[in-house]
N, C-alpha and C positions, 0 to 999 in steps of 0.2 A: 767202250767201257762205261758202264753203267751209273759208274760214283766217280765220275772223273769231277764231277762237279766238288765234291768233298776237296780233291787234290787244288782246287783253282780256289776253293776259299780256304784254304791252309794258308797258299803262298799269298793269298792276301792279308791273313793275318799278320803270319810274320812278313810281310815289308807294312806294316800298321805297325805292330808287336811284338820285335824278333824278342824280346828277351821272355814274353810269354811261349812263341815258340816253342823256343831251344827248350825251356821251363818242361814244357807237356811233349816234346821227342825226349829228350833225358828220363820220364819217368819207365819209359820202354827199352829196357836192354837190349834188345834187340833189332827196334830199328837204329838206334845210336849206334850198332856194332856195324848194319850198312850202309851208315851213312859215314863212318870210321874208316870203312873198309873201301867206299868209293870215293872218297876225298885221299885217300890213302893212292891207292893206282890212280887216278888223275895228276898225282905230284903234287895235289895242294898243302898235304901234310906230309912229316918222314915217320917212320918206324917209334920215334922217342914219343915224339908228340900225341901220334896215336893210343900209345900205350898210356900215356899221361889222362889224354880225355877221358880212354876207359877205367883207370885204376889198377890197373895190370903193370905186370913188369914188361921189360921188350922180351924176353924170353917166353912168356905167357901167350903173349900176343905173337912170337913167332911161331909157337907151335900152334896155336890155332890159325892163322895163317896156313900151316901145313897142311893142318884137317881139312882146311877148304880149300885147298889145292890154290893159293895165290901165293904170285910168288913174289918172295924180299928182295926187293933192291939193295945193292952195295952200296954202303955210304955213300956220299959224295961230299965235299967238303962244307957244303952247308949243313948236311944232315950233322957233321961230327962237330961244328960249331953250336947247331941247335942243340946236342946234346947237352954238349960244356954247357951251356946257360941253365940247363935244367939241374944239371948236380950244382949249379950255383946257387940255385935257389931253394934248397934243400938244407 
């Protein structure tokens, strides 16, 4: 790949600059929606949370979920803990 170079001074920025970073992926909707989306199926985030980063409901983000054919995982009791904390903080 041609601009792999691009990819290796990104991820040197952010471990330099994560909060610049996260700053210039957030102004793209769309990569933040795959990088959502694959923190998402790796288990690093659940369903509440993901919807939280993006601004979405969990309903929002389930149907879009649908559109692109990934599929939701059933709670498990972290994810329904994680949720509590978030209507907590509301």
């Amino acid at each position: 790949m041609e601009e792999l170079w691009i990819i290796k001074e990104f991820e040197r920025i952010a471990e330099l600059m994560p909060e610049r970073a996260v700053r210039l992926i957030k102004k793209d909707p769309e990569i933040m929606m795959e990088i959502v989306i694959s923190a998402y199926l790796d288990g690093l985030i659940n369903l509440g949370k993901a919807a939280e980063v993006l601004g979405v409901t969990r309903e929002e983000l389930i149907e879009e979920f649908k559109k692109r054919g990934i599929p939701v995982r059933v709670p498990d009791r972290a994810d329904v803990l994680s949720e509590v904390e978030v209507v907590k903080c509301l």
